[in-house]
Residue, then its C-alpha position, 0 to 999 in steps of 0.5 A: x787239898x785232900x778229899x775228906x770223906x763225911x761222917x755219916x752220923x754229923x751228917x745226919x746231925x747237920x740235916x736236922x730238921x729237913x723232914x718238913x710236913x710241906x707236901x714236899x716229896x721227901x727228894x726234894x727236901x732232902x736235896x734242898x738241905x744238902x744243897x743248903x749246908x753246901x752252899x753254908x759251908x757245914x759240908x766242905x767242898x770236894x768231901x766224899x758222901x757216905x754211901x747211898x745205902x749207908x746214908x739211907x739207913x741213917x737217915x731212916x729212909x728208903x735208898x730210892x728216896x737218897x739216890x734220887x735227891x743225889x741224882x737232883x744235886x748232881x744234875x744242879x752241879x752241886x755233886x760230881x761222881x767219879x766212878x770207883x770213888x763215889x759222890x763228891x760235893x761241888x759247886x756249879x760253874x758260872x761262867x757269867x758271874x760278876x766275879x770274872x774279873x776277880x778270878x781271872x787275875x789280881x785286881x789293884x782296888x784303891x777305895x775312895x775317901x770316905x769309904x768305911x773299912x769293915x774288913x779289916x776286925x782291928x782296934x785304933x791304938x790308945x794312950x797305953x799303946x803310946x806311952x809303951x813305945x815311950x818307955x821303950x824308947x827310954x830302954x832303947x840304949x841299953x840294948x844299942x851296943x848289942x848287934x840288934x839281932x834276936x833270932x829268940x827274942x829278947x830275954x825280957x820279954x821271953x821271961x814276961x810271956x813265960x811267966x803268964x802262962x805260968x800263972x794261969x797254971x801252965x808252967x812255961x820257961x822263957x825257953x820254951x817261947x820264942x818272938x815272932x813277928x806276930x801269931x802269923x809269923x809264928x806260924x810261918x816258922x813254925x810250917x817251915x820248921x816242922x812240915x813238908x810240901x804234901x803234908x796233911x793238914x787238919x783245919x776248921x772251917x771256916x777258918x782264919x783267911x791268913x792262916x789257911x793261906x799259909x798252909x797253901x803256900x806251905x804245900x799242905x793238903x787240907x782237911x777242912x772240918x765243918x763247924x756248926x752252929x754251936x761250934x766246933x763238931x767234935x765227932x768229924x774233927x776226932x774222926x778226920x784225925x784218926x783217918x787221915x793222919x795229919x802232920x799238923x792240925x790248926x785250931x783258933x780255940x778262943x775266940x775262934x776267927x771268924x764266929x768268936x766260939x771258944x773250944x771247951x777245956x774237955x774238948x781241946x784235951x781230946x784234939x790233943x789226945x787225938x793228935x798224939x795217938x797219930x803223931x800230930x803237931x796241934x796248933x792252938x791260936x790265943x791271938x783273940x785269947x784276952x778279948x772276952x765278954x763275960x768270962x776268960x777262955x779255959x785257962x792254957x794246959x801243957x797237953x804234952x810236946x805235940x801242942x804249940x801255942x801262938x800268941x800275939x799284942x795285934x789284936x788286944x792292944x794294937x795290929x801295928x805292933x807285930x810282936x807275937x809269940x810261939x810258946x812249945x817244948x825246947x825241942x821244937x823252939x831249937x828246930x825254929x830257931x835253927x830255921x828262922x834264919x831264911x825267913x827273918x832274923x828276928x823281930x825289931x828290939x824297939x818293938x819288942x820292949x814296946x810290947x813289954x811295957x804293955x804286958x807289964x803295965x796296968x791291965x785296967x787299960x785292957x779290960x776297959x777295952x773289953x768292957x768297950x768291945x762288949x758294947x760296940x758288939x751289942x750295938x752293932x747287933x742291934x743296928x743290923x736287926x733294926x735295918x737288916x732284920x733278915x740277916x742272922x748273927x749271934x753273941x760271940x763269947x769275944x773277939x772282935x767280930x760278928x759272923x753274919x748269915x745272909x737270907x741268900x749266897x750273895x756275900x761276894x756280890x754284896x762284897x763287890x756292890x758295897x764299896x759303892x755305897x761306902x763300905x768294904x767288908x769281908x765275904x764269907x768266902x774269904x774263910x773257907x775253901x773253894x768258894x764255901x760260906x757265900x751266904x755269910x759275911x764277918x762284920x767286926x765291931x772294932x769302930x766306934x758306934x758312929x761308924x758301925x752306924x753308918x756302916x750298916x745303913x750303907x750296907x742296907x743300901x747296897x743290899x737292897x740295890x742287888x740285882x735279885x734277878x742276876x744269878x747268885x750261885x757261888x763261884x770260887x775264892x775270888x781274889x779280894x783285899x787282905x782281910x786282917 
């Protein structure tokens, strides 16, 4: 991965409100707000810090008072110096963490009956899901003489994509879309497509588990930018772009995976801008696109051939049906095309009709699922604040899943002790590089109000049986169940 030099001003934005009127000497506190945003995940790890002197005159205080809170991290591990280069942020080794086994090699991990599933952000299929597959199955014979084989797609369903988009303003023909084996999949030909091993790559962060693992494996050098509170931190994303120049950027614009924010129309027209100016591939994700609360994303823009769109049927009708689209300019479905082969070839026809029938069926079944997934949300919100009161989330926009901070960096212990009181969850740290977001965990609200009930009761037995006085420094990624 690439080191990521700080902006000085996000930085500063970042730190807000680290001058406390405690008695503290200003060291100390401003080493405390660093260390925090490190352990949070706001600073990505490896990222080189501004300057002492730079840092001070931002900060309006005196270089001595930044060089002896550096001095107080770099002693705790938490900054290492690598003399010509500057000061970088880390992570302190704990070699007698409980993540040893995990780190040391893959775990097998085969849950007892009973346990309540709270990794994977997913929805049980419903009646619409398997009446499509009936009608599908009716459209099947046409389609048997043929040789099966639909490295495109089939035309049906190109044209039913295509003119989606169109109507929400976006003029799309069926050859500018291409069927995938879900977002994922697009995304897989899409890498091998258009990068090549040592690329650059600018991502969120945190970000979607699956898809930065695709990068990896792509031999892409990643750039994570934090987000914040709010959502994304436009000035470090535009500036991350215009110094280190990816070959491709990947976003989660609506709603983002895993704090459910959606990018603002104004704001993804600038990534798409900034991306142009260097020659970049941006990557939009609409996988999450159709599971609102209140109001719809903005609607698609055609920024130009540099933007590729991914779409998918997993997460608003059913995860067990792995149909998904790439929609791009003719140019770069051709270079897709022409690569598919060494990977797949093609998507099942069955499955494609089935996700015809869905996008061609009565949207009521879809936005009563929406109306369903608002509901499980505030109700899951509710049962953490009544049992844990001390953990803090908030209403996403949509999606499927909640984005909790915990009072302490203890997500991969609390991820290791849950299974014994009968639920799985997802540590912060699956959705960051390096070991980021420990003091985080994604819940999603997807099961229906009688298991997340259970589920949080289960957690707050787990919480409360933590050993508070083991060590709770975060360690790297450790290897853990898929999360979908």
């Amino acid at each position: 991965m690439r080191d990521t030099l700080v902006n000085a001003a996000s930085l500063s934005r970042q730190l807000d409100g680290w001058r406390r009127p405690d008695g503290e000497p200003a060291y100390r506190r401003l080493a405390e707000a660093l260390r925090l945003i490190i352990l949070d995940g706001r600073l990505s790890l490896n990222a080189r810090l501004p300057g002492e002197r730079r840092l001070a005159a931002t900060l309006g205080v005196s270089r001595i008072t930044v060089s002896a809170a550096l001095d107080r991290l770099r002693a705790d591990g938490f900054i290492v110096s690598r003399t010509g280069a500057g000061s970088f942020t880390a992570l302190p080794a704990s070699p007698a963490s409980p993540l040893a086994n995990y780190l040391n090699g893959p775990m097998q991990r085969v849950d007892a009956p009973g346990v309540i599933d709270m990794a994977s952000a997913a929805m049980a299929a419903d009646e619409q899901v398997h009446a499509a597959y009936a009608r599908a199955l009716e459209a099947l014979p046409a389609y048997l003489p043929g040789p099966g084989y639909e490295p495109v797609g089939i035309e049906a369903l190109r044209r039913l994509v295509a003119d989606r988009y169109s109507d929400e303003g976006m003029a799309t023909t069926a050859q500018q879309v291409v069927v995938t084996a879900g977002a994922l999949g697009g995304l897989a030909l899409l890498l091998r497509a258009a990068t090549r091993p040592g690329d650059r790559a600018v991502v969120e962060h945190p970000g979607y588990p699956h898809a930065l693992d695709a990068l990896i494996q792509a031999g892409l050098a990643l750039s994570p930018v934090a987000m914040t509170p709010q959502g994304w931190d436009m000035d470090g994303m535009l500036a991350a772009i215009a110094r280190v120049r990816p070959r491709l950027i990947y976003m989660i614009g609506a709603h983002h995976n895993p704090t459910g924010h959606v990018l603002s129309a104004q704001d993804e027209a600038a990534v798409a801008a900034a991306a142009a100016r260097v020659g970049a591939t941006l990557v939009l994700d609409d996988s999450l696109r159709e599971l609102w609360f209140d109001r719809p994303a903005p609607p698609p823009v055609d920024h130009g051939p540099h933007v590729v769109r991914l779409g998918s049927t997993s997460k608003p009708y059913w995860g067990g049906l792995r149909v998904g689209w790439l929609r791009a300019h003719v140019e770069v479905i051709d270079a897709v095309v022409r690569h598919r082969p060494s990977l797949d070839l093609g998507v099942p026809v069955m499955e494609q009709l089935a996700a015809a029938m869905l996008l061609t069926g009565d949207p009521a079944p879809l936005h009563a699922r929406r109306r369903l997934l608002a509901r499980r949300e505030a109700h899951l919100r509710a049962r953490l604040a009544e049992h844990l009161p001390q953990w803090r989330t908030r209403r996403p926009d949509g999606g499927l899943s909640l984005w909790v901070e915990l009072p302490r960096p203890d997500g991969v212990r609390l991820a290791i002790a849950a299974p014994d009181q009968g639920v799985r969850i997802a540590p912060g740290v699956r959705f960051g590089i390096n070991g980021a977001f420990d003091r985080f965990i994604r819940l999603p609200f997807s099961r229906d109000e009688t298991e997340l009930d259970l589920a949080v009761v289960r957690l707050a037995a787990a919480w409360q049986g933590l050993d508070r006085s083991a060590p709770r420094q975060p360690t790297p990624e450790p290897l853990l169940p898929a999360v979908f």
